[in-house]
C-alpha positions in Angstrom: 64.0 2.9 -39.4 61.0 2.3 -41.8 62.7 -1.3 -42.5 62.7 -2.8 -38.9 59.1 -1.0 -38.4 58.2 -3.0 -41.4 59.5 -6.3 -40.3 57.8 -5.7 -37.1 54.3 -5.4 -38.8 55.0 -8.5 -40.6 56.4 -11.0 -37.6 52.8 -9.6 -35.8 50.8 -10.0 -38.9 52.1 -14.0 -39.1 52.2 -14.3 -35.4 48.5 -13.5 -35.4 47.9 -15.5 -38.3 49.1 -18.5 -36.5 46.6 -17.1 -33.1 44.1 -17.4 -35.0 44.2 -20.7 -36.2 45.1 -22.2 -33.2 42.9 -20.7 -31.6 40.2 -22.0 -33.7 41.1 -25.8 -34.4 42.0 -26.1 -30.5 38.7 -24.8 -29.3 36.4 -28.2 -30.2 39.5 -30.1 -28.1 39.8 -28.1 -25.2 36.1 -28.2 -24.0 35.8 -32.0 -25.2 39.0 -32.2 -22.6 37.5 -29.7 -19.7 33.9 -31.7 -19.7 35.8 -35.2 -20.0 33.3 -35.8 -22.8 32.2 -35.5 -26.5 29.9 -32.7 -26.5 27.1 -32.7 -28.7 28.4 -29.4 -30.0 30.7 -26.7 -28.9 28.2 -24.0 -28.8 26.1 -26.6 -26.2 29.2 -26.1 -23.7 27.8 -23.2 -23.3 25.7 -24.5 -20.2 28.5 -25.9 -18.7 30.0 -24.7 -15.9 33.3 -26.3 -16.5 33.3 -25.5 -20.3 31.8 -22.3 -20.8 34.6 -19.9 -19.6 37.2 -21.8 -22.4 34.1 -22.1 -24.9 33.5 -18.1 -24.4 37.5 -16.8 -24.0 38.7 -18.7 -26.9 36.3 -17.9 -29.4 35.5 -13.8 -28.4 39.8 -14.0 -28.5 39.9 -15.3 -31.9 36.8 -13.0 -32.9 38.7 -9.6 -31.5 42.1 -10.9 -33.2 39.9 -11.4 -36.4 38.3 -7.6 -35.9 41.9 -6.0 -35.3 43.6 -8.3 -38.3 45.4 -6.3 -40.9 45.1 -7.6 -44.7 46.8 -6.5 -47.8 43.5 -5.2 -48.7 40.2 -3.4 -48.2 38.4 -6.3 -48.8 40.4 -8.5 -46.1 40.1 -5.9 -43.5 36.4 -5.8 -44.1 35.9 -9.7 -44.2 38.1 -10.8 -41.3 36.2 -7.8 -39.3 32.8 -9.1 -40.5 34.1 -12.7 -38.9 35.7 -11.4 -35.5 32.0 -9.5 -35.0 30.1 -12.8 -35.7 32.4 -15.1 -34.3 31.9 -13.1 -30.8 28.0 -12.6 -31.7 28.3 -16.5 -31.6 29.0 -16.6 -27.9 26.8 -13.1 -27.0 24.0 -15.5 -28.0 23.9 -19.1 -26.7 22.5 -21.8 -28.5 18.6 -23.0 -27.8 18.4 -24.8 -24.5 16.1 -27.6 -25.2 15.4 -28.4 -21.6 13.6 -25.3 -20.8 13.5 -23.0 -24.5 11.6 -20.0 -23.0 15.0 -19.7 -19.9 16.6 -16.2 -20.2 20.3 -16.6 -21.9 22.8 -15.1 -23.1 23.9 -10.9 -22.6 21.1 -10.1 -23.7 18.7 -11.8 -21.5 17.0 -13.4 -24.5 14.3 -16.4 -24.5 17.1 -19.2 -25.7 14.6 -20.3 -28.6 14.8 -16.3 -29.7 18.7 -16.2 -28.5 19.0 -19.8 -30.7 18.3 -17.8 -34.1 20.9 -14.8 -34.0 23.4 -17.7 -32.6 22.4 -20.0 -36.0 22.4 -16.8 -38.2 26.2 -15.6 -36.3 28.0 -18.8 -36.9 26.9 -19.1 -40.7 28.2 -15.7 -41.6 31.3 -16.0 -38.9 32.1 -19.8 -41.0 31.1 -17.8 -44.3 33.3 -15.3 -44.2 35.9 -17.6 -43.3 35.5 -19.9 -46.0 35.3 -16.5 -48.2 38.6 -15.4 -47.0 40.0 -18.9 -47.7 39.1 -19.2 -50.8 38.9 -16.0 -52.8 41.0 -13.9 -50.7 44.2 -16.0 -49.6 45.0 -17.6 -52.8 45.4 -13.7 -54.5 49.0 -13.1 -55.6 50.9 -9.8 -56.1 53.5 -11.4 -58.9 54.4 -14.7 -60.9 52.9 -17.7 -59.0 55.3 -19.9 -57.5 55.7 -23.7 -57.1 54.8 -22.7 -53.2 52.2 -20.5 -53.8 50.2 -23.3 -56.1 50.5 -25.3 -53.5 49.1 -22.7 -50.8 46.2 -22.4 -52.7 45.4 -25.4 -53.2 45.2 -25.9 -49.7 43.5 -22.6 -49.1 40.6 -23.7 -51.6 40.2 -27.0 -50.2 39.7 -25.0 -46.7 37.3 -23.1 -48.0 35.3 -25.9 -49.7 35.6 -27.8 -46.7 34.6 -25.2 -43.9 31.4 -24.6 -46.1 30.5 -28.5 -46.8 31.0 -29.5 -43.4 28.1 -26.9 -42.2 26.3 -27.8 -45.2 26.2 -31.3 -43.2 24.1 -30.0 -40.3 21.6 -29.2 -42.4 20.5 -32.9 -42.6 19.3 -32.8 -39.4 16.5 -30.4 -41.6 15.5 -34.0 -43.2 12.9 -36.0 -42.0 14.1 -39.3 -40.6 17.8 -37.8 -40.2 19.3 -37.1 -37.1 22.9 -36.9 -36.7 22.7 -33.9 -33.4 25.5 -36.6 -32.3 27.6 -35.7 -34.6 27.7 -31.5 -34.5 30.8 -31.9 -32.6 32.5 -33.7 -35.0 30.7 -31.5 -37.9 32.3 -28.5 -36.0 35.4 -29.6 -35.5 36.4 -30.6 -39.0 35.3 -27.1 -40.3 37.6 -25.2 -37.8 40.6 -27.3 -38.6 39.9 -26.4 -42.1 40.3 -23.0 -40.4 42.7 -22.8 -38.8 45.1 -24.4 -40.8 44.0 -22.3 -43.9 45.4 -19.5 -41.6 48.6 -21.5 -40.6 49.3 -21.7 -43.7 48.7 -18.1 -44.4 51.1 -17.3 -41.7 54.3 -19.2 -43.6 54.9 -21.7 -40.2 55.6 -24.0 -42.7 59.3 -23.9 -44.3 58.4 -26.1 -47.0 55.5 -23.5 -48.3 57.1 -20.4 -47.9 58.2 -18.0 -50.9 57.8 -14.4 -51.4 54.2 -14.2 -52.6 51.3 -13.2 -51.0 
């Protein structure tokens, strides 16, 4: 009946939830694991032959489970969409190769120094959106806020702040005299545990947090 088709959407809704944000905190691990090495960042995995076929599946998967997410809302549909499309623009267009910037990458056959921009311009509005949905859209409620729910959103706001701080970081490499390209692995990884566990948490996995609020 229009019960058990309704308890289906919702075990699917938290099943991807969860996906999604294992999906994203395990993807810094996995190609640090396939290359036997720290990366300089995960979007430089991209040239290797070991790496790239987790670097590309893992992220276009979370990207077309973003795109296909169901929200309670408009405005989650449209944000979560906006994230899958980026997130999978991310890996349509490689990252700048700095051995030979004017090599053809990518699907699109791009110059990697051209390719390099839409890549930079992707993953800020793929993290953006993220930290967006985080933030302003998780922590909504349909009723009284419970004990739980608080303590959701605190989580969910720290998520946010943290997915959009840790980019922030990369932009001291903008600074003369700074250099920390050794550390864009690390930079990336923090931000997609803030990620994905904004969206474990989302999902209820955790007895302890659960209650009948959004």
């Amino acid at each position: 009946g229009k019960k058990s088709k309704k308890m289906n959407v919702t075990v699917n809704t938290k099943r991807m939830r969860i996906m999604i944000g294992v999906l994203g905190m395990a993807l810094p691990w996995l190609v640090a694991l396939i290359t036997l090495s720290w990366p300089q960042s995960i979007s430089i995995t991209y040239y290797s032959l070991c790496a790239v076929g987790t670097f590309m599946v893992v992220l276009g998967s979370a990207g077309i489970l973003l795109i296909n997410y169901k929200g309670y809302g408009l405005i989650d549909d449209i944000t979560s969409t906006i994230a899958g499309v980026f997130g999978i623009l991310v890996c349509l267009f490689p990252m700048v190769y700095s051995d030979d910037p004017y090599m053809k990458v990518g699907a699109f056959n791009l110059p990697s120094h051209i390719s390099n921009v839409f890549h930079a311009i992707s993953a800020v509005v793929f993290f953006g959106a993220l930290a967006f949905m985080s933030f302003f859209l998780f922590t909504k409620t349909n009723g009284d806020m419970t004990k739980q729910k608080k303590i959701k959103n605190i989580i969910y706001r720290v998520c946010g702040v943290g997915m959009i701080a840790s980019f922030l970081l990369l932009l001291l490499n903008k600074i003369p005299g700074v250099n920390i390209y050794n550390m864009v692995w690390i930079v990336e990884t923090i931000a997609l545990f803030f990620f994905g566990l904004s969206w474990i948490v989302k999902s209820d996995a955790f007895p302890f947090l659960n209650d009948s609020k959004r």
